[in-house]
Backbone as numpy.savetxt, mean C-alpha at the origin, in Angstrom:
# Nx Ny Nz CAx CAy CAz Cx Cy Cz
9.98 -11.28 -21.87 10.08 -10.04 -21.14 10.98 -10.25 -19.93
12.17 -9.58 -19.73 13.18 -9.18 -18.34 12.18 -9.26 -17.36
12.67 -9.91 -16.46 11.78 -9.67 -14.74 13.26 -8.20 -14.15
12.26 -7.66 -13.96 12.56 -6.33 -13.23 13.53 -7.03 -11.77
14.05 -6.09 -11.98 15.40 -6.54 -10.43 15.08 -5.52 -9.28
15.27 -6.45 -8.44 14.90 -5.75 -7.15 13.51 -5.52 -6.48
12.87 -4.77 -5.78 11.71 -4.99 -4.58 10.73 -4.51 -5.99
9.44 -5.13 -5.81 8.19 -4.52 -6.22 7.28 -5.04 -5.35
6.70 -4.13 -4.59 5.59 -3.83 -3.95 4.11 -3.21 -4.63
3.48 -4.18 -4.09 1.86 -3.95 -4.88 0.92 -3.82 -3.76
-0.07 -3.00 -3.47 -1.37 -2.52 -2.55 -2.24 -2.07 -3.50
-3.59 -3.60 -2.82 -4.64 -3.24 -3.71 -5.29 -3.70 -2.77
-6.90 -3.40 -3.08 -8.23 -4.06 -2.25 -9.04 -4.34 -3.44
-10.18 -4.94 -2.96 -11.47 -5.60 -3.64 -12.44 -4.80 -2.90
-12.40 -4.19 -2.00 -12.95 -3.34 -1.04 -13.91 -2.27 -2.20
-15.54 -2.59 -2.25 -16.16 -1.17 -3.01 -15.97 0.26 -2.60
-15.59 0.36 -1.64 -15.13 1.80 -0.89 -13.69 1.94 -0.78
-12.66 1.56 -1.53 -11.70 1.54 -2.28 -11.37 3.05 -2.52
-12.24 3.45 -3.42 -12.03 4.67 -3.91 -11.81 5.84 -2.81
-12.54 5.39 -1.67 -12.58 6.63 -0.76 -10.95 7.29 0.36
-10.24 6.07 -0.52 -8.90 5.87 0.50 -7.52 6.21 -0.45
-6.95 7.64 -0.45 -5.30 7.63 -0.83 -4.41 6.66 -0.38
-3.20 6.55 -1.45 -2.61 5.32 -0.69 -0.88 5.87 -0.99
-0.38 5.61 -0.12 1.08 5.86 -0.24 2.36 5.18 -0.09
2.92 4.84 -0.52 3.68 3.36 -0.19 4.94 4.32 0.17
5.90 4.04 1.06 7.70 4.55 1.08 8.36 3.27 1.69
9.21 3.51 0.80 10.74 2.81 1.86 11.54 3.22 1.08
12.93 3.03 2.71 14.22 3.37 2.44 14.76 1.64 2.15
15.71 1.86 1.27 15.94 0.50 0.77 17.70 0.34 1.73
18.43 -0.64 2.04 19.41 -0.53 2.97 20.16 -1.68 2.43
21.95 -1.02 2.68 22.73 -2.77 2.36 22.86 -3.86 3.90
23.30 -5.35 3.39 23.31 -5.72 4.35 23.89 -4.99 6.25
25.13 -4.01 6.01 25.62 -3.45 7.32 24.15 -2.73 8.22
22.73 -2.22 7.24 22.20 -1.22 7.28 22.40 0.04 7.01
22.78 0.12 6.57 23.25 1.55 5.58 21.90 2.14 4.74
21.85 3.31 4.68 20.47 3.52 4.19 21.12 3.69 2.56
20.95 2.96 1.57 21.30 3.48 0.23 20.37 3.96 -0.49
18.84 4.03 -0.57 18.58 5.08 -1.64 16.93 5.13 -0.80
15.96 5.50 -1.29 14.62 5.79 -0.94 13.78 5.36 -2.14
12.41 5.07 -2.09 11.56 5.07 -3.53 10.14 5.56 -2.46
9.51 5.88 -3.90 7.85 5.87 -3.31 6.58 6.02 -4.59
5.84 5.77 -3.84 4.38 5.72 -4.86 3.25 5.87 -4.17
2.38 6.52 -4.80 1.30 6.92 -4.39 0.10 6.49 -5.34
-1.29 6.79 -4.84 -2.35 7.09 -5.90 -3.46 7.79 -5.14
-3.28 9.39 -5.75 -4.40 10.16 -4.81 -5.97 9.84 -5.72
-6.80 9.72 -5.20 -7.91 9.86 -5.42 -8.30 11.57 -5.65
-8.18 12.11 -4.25 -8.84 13.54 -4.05 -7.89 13.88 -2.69
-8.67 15.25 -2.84 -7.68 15.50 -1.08 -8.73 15.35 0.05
-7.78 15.35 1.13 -8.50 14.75 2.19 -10.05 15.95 2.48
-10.79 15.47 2.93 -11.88 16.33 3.25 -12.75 16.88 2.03
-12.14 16.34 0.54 -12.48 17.14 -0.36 -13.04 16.23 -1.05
-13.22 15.20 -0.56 -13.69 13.89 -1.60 -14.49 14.05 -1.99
-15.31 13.32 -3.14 -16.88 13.25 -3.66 -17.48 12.23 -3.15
-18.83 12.24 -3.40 -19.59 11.82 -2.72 -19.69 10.23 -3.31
-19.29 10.20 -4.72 -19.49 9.16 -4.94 -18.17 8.72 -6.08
-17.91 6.88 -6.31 -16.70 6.89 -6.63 -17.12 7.46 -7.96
-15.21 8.75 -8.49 -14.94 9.30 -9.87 -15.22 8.40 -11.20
-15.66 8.74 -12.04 -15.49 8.09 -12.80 -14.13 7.47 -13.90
-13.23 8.29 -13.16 -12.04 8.08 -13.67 -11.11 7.40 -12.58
-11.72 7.12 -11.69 -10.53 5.74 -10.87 -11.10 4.56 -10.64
-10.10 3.50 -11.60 -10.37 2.18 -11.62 -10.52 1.74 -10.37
-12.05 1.18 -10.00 -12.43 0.61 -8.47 -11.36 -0.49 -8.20
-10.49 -1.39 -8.92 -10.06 -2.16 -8.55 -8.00 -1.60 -9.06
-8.41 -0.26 -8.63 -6.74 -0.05 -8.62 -5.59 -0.28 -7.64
-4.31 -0.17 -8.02 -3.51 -0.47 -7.18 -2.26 0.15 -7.29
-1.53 0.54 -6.10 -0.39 1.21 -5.75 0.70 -0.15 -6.26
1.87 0.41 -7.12 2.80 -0.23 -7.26 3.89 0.50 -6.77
4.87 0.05 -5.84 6.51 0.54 -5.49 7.36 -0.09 -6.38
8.35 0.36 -6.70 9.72 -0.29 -7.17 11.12 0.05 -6.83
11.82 -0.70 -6.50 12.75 -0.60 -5.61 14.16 -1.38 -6.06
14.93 -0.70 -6.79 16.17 -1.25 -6.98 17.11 -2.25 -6.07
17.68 -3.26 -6.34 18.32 -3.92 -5.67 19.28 -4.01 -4.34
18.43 -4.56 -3.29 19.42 -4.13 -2.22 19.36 -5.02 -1.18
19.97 -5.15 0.22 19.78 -6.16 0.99 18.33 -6.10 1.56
17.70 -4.91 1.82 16.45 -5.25 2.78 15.79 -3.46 2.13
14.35 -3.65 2.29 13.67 -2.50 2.74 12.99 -2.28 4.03
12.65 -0.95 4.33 11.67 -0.90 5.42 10.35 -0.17 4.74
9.17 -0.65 4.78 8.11 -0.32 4.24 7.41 -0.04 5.32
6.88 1.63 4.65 5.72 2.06 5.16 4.46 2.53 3.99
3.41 1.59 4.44 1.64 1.87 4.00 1.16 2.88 4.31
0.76 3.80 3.69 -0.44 4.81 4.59 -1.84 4.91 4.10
-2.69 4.26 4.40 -4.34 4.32 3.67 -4.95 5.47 4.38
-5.44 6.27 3.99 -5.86 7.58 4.36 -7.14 7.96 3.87
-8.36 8.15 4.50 -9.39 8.60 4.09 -9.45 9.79 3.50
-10.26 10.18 2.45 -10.53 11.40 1.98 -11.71 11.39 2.00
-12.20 10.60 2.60 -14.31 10.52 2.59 -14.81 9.69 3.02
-15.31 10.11 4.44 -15.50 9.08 5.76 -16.91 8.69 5.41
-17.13 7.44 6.16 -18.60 6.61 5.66 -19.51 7.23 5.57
-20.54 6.96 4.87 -21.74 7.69 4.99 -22.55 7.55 6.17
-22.14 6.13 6.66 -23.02 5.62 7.84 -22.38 5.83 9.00
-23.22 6.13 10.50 -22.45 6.17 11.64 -22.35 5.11 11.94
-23.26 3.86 11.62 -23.41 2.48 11.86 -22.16 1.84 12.20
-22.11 1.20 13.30 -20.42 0.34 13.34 -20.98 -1.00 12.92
-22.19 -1.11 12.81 -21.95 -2.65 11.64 -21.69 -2.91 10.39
-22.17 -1.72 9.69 -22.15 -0.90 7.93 -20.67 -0.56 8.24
-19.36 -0.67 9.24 -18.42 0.31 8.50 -17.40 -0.40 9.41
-17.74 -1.76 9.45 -16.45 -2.66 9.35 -14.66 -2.88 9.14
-13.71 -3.24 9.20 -13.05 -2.71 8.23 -12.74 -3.95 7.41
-11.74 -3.24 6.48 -11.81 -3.71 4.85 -10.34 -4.20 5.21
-10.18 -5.13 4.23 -8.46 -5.73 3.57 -8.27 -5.03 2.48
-6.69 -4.80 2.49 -6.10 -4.46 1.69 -5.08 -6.06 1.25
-4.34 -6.08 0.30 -3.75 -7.43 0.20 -2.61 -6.13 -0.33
-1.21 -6.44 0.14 -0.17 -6.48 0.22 0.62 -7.83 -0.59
1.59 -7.73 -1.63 1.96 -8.32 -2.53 3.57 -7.46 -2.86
4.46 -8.34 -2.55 6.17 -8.36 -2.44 6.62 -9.03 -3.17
7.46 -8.58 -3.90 8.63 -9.50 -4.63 9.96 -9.04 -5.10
11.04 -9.78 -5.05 12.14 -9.78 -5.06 12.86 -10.59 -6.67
12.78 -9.67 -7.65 13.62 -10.04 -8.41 12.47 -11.12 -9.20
11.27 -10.71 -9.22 10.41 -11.46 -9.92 9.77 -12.63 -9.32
10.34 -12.69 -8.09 10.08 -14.32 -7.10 9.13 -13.59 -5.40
7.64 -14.09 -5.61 6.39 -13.26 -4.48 7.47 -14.16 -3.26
7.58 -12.90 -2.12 8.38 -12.85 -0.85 6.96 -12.95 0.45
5.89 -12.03 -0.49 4.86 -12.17 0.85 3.58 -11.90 0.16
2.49 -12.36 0.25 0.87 -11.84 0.11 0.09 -12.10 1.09
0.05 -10.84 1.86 -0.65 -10.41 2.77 -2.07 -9.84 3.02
-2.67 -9.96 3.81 -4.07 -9.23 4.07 -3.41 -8.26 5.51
-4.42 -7.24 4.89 -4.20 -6.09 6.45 -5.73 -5.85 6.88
-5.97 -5.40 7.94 -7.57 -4.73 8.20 -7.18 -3.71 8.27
-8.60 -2.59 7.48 -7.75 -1.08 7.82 -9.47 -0.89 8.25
-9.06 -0.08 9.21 -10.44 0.74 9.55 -10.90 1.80 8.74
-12.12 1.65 8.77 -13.01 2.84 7.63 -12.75 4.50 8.06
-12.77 4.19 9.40 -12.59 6.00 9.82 -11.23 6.69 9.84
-10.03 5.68 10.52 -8.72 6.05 10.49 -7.88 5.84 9.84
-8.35 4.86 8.60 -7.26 4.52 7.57 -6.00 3.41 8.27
-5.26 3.49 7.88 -3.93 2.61 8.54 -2.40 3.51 8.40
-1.60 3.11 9.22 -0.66 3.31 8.86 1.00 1.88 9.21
1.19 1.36 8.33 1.58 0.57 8.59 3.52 0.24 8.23
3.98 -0.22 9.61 5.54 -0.19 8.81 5.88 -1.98 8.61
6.87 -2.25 7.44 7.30 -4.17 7.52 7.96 -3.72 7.07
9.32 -4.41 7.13 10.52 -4.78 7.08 11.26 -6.24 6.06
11.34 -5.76 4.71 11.30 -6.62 4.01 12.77 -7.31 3.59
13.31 -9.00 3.70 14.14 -9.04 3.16 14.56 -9.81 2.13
15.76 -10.28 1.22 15.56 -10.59 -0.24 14.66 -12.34 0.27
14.51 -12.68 1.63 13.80 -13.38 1.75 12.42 -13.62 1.66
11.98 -12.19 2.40 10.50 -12.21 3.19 10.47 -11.06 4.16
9.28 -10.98 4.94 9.21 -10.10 6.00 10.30 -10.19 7.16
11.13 -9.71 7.92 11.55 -10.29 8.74 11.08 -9.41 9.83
11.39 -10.11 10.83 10.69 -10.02 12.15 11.95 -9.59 13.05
């Protein structure tokens, strides 16, 4: 099987309250000058915000995951958005911790980064990185 060319980006958790969080991946992909050459994105809605169920669907795999793909280029800029659609059951701040997401990059079939994030249970995350055919750069 061909290894796919160019960025693939993966966001997943192990998190059981998984389900309660939309997820949205974007970036603009850029050549070395910075030039913006094209855009991609991916999502996976659960439900809409405020409209969630009470308990996880039976039709979303608890252990799913957002994939991006991103044609060949010098660098992306990535933005995460984890977004609640169904805030804890508990007011408890010991019950509602926050959770990792693991973040997973690669370039042309070769992992650039695997990451952990903390996202909070009430506000979700919103997160930007800057990826290049290296790694994150800073």
């Amino acid at each position: 099987m061909a290894t796919k060319k160019g960025f693939s980006i993966e966001v997943s958790s192990r998190y059981d309250g998984w389900w309660r969080y939309n997820a949205a991946l974007m970036c603009g992909m850029f050549d070395a000058a910075g030039n913006r050459t094209g855009f991609a994105s991916a999502t996976s809605q659960v439900a809409d915000v405020g409209a969630g169920p009470d308990e996880p669907p039976a039709d979303i795999d608890p252990a799913r995951s957002v994939l991006l793909e991103a044609p060949e280029c010098d660098h992306i800029v990535l933005y995460i958005y984890i977004i609640p659609h169904r805030l804890p059951a508990s007011n408890d701040i010991d019950t509602t911790k926050p959770f990792d997401i693991k973040l997973t990059a690669r370039y042309n079939g070769r992992e650039l980064l695997a990451q952990k994030h903390s996202i909070n249970q009430w506000s979700g995350a919103s997160l930007e990185i800057k990826i290049g055919r290296e790694g994150e750069i800073k």
